[in-house]
C-alpha positions as CSV (number, residue, x, y, z in Angstrom):
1,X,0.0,0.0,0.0
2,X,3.2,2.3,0.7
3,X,4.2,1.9,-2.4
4,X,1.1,2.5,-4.3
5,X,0.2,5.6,-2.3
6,X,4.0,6.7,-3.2
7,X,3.4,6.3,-6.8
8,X,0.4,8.1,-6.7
9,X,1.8,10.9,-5.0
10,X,4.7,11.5,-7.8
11,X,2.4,11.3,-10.4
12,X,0.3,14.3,-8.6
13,X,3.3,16.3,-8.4
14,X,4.2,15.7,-11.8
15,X,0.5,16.6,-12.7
16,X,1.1,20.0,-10.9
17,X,4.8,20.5,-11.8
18,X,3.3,20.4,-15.8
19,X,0.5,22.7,-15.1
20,X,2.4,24.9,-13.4
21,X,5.2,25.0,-16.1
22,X,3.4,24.3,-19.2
23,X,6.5,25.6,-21.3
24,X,8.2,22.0,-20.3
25,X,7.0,19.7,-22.9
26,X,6.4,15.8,-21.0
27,X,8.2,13.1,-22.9
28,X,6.5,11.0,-25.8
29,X,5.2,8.0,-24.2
30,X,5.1,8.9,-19.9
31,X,3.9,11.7,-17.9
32,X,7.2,12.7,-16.7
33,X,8.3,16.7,-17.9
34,X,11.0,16.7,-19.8
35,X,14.5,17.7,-18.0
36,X,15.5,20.7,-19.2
37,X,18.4,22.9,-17.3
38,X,18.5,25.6,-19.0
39,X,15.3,26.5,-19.7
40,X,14.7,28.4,-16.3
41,X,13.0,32.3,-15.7
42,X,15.6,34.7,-15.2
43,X,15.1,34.9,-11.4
44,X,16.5,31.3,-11.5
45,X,19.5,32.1,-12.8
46,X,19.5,35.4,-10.2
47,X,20.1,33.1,-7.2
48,X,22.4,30.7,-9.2
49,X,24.6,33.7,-9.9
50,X,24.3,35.2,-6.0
51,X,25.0,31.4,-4.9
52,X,28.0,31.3,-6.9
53,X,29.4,34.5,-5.6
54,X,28.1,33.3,-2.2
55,X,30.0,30.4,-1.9
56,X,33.7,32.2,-3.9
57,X,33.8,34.4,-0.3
58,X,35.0,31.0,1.2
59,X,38.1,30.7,-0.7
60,X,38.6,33.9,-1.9
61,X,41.2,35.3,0.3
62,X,43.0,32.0,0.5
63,X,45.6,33.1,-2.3
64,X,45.7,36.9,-0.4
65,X,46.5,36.1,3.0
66,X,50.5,36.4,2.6
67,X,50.0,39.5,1.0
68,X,47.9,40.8,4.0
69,X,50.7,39.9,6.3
70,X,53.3,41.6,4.6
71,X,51.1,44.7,3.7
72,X,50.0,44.8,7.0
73,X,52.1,43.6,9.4
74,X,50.7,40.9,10.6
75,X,51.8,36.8,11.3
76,X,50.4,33.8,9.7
77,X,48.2,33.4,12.6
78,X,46.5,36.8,13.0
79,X,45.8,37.0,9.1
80,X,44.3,33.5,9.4
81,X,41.9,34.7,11.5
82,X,40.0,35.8,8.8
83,X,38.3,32.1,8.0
84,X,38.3,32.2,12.0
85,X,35.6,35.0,12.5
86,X,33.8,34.2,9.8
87,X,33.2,30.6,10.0
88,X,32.6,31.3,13.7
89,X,29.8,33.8,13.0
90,X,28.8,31.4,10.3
91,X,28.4,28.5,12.8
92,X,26.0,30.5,15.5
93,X,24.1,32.4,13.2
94,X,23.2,28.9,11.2
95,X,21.7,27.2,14.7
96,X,19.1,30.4,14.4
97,X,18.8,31.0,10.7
98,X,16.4,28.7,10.2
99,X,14.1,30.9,12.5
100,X,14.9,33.8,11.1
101,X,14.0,33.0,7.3
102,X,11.0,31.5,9.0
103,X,9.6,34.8,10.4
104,X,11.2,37.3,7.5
105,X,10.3,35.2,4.5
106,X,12.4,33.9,2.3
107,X,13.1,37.2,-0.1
108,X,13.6,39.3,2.5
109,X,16.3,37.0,4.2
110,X,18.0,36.4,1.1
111,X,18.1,40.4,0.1
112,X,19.8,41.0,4.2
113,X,22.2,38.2,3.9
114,X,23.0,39.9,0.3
115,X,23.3,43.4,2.0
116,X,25.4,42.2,4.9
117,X,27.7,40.4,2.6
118,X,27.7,43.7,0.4
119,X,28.4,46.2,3.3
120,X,31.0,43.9,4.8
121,X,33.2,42.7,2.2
122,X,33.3,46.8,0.9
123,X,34.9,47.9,4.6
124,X,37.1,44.8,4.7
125,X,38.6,46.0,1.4
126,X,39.0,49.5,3.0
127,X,40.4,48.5,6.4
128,X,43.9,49.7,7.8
129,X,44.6,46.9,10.2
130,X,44.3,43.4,10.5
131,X,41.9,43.3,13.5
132,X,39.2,45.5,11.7
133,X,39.4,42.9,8.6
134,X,38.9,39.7,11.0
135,X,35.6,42.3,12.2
136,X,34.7,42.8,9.0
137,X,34.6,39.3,8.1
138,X,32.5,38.2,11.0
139,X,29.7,40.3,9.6
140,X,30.3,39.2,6.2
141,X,30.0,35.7,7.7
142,X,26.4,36.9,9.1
143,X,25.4,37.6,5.9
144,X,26.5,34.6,4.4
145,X,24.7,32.3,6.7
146,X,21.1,34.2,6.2
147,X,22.1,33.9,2.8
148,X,22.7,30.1,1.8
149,X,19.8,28.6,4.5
150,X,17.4,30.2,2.2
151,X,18.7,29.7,-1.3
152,X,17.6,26.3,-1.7
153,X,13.9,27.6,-1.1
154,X,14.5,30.1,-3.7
155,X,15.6,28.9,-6.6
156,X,13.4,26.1,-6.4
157,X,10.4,27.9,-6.1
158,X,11.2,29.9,-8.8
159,X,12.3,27.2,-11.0
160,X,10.6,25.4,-14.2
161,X,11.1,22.1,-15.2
162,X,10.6,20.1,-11.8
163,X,12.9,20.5,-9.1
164,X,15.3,18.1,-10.2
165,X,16.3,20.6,-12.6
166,X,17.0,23.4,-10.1
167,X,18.9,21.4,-7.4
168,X,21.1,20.3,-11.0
169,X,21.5,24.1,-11.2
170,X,21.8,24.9,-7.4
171,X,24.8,22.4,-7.6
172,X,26.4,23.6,-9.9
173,X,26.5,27.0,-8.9
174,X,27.8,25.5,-5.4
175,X,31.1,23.9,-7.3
176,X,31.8,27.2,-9.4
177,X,32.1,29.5,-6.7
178,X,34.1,27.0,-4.8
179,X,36.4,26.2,-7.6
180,X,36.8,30.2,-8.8
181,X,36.5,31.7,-5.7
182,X,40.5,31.3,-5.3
183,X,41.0,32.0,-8.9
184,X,39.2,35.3,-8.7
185,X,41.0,36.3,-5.6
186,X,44.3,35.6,-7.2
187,X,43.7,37.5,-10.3
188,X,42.6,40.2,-8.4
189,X,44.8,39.5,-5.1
190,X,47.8,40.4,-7.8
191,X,46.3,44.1,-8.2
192,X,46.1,44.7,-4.6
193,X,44.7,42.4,-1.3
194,X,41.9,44.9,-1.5
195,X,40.8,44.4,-5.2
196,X,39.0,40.7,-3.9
197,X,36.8,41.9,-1.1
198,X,35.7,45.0,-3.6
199,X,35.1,42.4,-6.4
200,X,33.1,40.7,-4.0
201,X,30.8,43.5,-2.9
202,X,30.2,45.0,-6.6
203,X,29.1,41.4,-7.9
204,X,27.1,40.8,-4.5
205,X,25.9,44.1,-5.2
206,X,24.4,43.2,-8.6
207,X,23.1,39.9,-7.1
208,X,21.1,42.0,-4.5
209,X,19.4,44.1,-7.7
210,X,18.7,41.4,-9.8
211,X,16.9,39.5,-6.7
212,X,15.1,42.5,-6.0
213,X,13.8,42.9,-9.2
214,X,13.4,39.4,-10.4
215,X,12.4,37.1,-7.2
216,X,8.9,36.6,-6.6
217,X,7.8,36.4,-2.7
218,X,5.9,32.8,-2.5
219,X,2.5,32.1,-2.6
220,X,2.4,30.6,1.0
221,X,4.7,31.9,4.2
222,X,7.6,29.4,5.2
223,X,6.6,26.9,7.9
224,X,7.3,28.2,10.9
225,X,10.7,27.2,13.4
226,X,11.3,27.6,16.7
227,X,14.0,29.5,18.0
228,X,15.7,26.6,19.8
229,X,15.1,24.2,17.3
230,X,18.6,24.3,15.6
231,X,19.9,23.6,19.5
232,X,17.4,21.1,20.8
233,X,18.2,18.8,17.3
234,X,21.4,17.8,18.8
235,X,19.8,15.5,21.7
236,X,19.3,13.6,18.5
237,X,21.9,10.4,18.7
238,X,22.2,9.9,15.4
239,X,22.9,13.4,14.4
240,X,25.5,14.2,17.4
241,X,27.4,11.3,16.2
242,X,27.6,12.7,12.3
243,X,28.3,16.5,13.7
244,X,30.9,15.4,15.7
245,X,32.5,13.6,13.1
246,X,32.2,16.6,10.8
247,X,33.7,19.3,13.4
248,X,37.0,16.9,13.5
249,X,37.0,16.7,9.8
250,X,36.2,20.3,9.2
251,X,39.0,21.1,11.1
252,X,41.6,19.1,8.7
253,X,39.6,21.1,5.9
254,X,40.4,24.4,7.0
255,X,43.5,23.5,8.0
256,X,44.2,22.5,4.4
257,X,42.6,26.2,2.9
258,X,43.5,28.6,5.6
259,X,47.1,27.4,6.5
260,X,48.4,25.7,3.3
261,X,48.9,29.5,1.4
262,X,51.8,30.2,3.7
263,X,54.3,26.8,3.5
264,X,53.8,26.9,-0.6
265,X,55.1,30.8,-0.1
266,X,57.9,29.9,1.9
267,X,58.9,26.4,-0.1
268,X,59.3,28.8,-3.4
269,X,60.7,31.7,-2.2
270,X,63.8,29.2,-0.6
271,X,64.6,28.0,-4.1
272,X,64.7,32.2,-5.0
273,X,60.8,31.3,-7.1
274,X,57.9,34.0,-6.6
275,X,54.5,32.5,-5.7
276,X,52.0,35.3,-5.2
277,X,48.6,36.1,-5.2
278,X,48.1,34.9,-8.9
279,X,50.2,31.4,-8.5
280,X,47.8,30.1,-5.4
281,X,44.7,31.2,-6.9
282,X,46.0,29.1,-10.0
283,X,47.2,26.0,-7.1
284,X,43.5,26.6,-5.4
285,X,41.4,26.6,-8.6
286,X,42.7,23.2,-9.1
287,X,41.8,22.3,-6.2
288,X,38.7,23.8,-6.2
289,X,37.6,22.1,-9.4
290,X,38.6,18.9,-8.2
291,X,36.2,18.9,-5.3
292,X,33.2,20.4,-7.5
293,X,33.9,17.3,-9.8
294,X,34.2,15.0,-7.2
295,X,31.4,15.9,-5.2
296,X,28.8,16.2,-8.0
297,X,29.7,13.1,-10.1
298,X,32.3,11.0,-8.0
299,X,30.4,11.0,-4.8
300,X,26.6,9.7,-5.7
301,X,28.9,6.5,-7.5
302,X,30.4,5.4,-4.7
303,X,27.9,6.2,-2.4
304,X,25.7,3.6,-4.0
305,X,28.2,1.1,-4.5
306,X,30.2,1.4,-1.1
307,X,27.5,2.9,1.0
308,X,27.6,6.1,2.9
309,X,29.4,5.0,6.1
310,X,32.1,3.2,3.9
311,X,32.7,5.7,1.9
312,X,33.0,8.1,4.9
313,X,36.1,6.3,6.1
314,X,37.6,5.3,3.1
315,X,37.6,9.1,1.9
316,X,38.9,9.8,5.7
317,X,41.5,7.4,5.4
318,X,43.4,9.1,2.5
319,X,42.9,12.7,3.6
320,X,44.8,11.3,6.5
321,X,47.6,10.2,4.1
322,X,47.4,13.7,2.0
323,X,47.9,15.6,5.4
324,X,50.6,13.5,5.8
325,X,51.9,14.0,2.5
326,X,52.0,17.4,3.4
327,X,53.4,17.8,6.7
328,X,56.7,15.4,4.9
329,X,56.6,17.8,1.7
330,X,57.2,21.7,3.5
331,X,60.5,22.0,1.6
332,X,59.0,21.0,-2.0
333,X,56.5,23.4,-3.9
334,X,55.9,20.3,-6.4
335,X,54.4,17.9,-4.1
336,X,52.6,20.7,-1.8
337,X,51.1,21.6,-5.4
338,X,50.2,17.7,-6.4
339,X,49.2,16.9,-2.3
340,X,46.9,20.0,-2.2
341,X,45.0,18.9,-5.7
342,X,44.5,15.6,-4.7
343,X,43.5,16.3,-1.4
344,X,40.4,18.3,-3.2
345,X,39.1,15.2,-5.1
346,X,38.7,13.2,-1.2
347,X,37.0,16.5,0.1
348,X,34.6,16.6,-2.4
349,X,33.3,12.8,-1.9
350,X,33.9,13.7,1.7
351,X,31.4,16.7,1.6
352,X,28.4,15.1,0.0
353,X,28.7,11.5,1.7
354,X,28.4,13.2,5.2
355,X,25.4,15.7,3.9
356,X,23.4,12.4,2.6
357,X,24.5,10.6,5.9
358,X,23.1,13.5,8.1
359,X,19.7,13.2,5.7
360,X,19.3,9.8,5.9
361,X,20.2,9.3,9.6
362,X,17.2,11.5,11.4
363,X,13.3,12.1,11.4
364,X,14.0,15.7,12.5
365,X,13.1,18.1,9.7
366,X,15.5,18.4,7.0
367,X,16.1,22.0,7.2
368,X,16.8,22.2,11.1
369,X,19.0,18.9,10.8
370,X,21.1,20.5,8.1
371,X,21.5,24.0,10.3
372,X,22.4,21.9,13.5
373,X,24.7,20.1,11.7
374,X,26.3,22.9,9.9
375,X,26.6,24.9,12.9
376,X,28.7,22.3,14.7
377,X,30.7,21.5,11.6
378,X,31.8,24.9,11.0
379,X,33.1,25.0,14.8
380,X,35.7,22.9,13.6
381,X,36.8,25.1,10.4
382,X,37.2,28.0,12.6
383,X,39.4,26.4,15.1
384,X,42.1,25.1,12.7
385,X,42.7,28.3,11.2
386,X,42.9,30.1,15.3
387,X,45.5,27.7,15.9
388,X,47.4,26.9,13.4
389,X,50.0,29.2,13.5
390,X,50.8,28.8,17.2
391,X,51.3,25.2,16.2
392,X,53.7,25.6,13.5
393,X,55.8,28.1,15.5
394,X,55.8,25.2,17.9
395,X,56.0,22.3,15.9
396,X,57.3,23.9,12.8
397,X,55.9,24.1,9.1
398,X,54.6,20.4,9.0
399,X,52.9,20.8,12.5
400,X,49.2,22.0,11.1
401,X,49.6,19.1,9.0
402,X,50.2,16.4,11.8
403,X,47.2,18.1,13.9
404,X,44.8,17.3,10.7
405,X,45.3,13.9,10.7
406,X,44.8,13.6,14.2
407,X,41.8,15.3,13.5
408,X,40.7,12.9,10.9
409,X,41.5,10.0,12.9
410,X,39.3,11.8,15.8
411,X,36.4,12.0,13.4
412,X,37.1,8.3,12.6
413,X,36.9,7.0,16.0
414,X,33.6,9.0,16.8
415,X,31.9,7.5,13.4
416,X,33.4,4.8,14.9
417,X,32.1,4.8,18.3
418,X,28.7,5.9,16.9
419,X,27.7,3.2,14.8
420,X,24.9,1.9,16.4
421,X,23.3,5.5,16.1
422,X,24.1,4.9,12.3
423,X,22.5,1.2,11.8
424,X,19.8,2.2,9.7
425,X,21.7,3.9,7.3
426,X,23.1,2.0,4.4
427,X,22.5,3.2,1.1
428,X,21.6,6.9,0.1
429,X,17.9,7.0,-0.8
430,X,17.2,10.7,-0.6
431,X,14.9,12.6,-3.0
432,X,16.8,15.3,-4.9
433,X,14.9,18.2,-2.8
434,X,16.2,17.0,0.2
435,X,19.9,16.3,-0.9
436,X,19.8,19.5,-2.3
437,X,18.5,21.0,1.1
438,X,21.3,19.3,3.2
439,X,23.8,20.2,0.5
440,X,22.8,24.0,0.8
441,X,23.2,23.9,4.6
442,X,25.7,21.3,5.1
443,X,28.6,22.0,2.2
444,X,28.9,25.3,2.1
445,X,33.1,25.4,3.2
């Protein structure tokens, strides 16, 4: 009977999904729309655009942070405070977002996560000092937060051709920013350190108008969310386990993207090469596309052939080797180069595995599982940066590195140690909504 009331219930969204798109034409022979990408309104491609730019902010200052210390005086671990108050931000602000977009609407917390990003990045860019950059970027990091936890809803509702289509798109726009984000800032990093952050704010900026202009409110108002909700979701076995697991790994991520620029700087400049703003953008676009590929086509295949929680310490398993990799290979640009590539391929499986873990592992609403989740996991990210410096002064260059894969075999043992919360989940069965859903809340580093 399940399954007939299942079937029953596709074919009336598929009914409704036709009539309310009658530009998509079905397919000769069965009631299904035809897919069809890129035929979407122009406020689709709106939110793709601001989700790309969205998700560039994460790595775009990755290439400039040396030249912020030199410009501005400043170590390696006062500059990498920049991920720190920003993912920090992030991480609070996502436990309550939820609640937020609830009460606001879905436009209107869009357009002031758009204006926080906009205001923010433009007086990073004009700062004089460190310490009113790392300020800067914990409103930017507001911003952000309101942001993502609503673009799912958006471009979704405002898509045509069945969601399907739209969480393609929403993907997609995910893997560019992450992939050019580093690119862009070394292009622009090359010009000045400023140049990125202003870059940032004109195409956020431009985001913001076409939103206005383009974005229709919904029909309905969002369910409403409690304001604990985000909180309260961690009492949840299953979900503690996987966000524990995910602050640990998180950390080795950040580790990677915050603290990486600076022994790649120092390995060239002892053989007398330059590597500056434009050569790790290149060495971060690579890695960048790596984990967009990865993430999008790698992951779902060895998902359904391994399983999620297999997969999960398999990928784990050789990040621990890359970090390795890296701590041994300080002295040689090459292999930091090849180490820091590769180690992009593992994140990208890494990142969707754990999302379609946290989906499948809970009852809990989607939406307050993926904020929960990516409130803890972003905990982690802005630790490693914080501490990383402090740990190679004391450990030297390959220190960070030996710290990550403790940290991976941390998040091993408590996906370990949390199995039995995990039992049920074998295989990833999700709907494409709610991957999408996780993915928006759950992958945005």
């Amino acid at each position: 009977m399940l399954c007939v009331a299942e079937h029953l219930i596709r074919e009336e969204i598929v009914v409704t999904d036709t009539a309310a798109h009658p530009t998509v034409s079905p397919v000769p022979g069965t009631s299904e729309p035809k897919p069809s990408l890129l035929r979407q309104p122009i406020a689709v491609w709106a939110i793709a655009f601001a989700c790309a730019v969205s998700f560039m902010g994460i790595g775009l200052v990755d290439p400039i942070l040396p030249a912020i210390s030199r410009e501005l005086d400043a170590d390696p671990a006062q500059t990498m405070l920049l991920f720190t108050s920003y993912l920090l931000v992030t991480s609070v602000a996502m436990f309550f977002s939820g609640f937020i977009a609830s009460r606001v609407g879905v436009k209107r917390s869009l357009l002031i996560g758009l204006v926080l990003i906009v205001v923010f990045a433009a007086l990073a860019g004009a700062s004089g000092s460190v310490n009113e950059i790392i300020g800067f970027r914990a409103g930017w990091g507001l911003g952000n937060a309101l942001f993502i936890s609503t673009a799912l809803a958006a471009i979704v509702g405002a898509a045509a051709g069945g969601s399907a289509q739209a969480i393609i798109l929403y993907e997609a726009a995910l893997g560019i920013g992450m992939a050019i984000g580093p690119l862009l800032g070394g292009v622009l990093g090359a010009v000045s350190w400023r140049a990125p952050f202003f870059g940032t704010a004109t195409l956020m900026a431009v985001a913001f108008i076409a939103v206005v202009v383009l974005l229709r409110k919904p029909a309905q108002p969002p369910q409403r969310i409690g304001f604990t909700a985000g909180l309260r979701a961690l009492r949840e076995p299953a979900l503690l386990t996987l966000s524990v697991t995910a602050l640990f790994y998180n950390y080795a991520f950040f580790t990677l993207l915050a603290y990486a620029p600076y022994p790649l700087e120092s390995a060239a400049a002892a053989t007398g090469a330059e590597f500056g703003a434009h050569e790790l953008g290149l060495v971060f676009f690579g890695w960048g596309v790596a984990l967009a590929i990865t993430s999008v086509l790698v992951a779902p295949i060895l998902t359904r052939r391994l399983g999620l929680r297999p997969t999960l310490f398999s990928m784990m398993t050789l990040l621990a080797v890359v970090m390795a990799g890296l701590a041994l290979s300080t002295g040689s640009v090459t292999w930091l180069v090849v180490c820091v590539v590769v180690a992009g391929l593992f994140l990208g499986v890494m990142n969707t595995a754990l999302t379609e873990t946290v989906m499948e592992a809970t009852d809990l609403p989607r939406n307050v599982a993926s904020s929960t989740y990516s409130g803890v996991r972003f905990l982690g990210g802005a630790v490693a940066p914080a501490v990383s410096g402090g740990i190679a002064a004391w450990l030297g260059a390959g220190g960070p590195f030996w710290f990550a894969v403790g940290a991976l075999v941390a998040a091993m043992l408590a996906l370990a140690v949390g199995h039995r919360t995990l039992a049920h989940v074998a295989r990833p069965e999700a709907s494409d909504i709610e991957e999408a859903q996780a993915v928006t809340l759950g992958d945005e580093a």
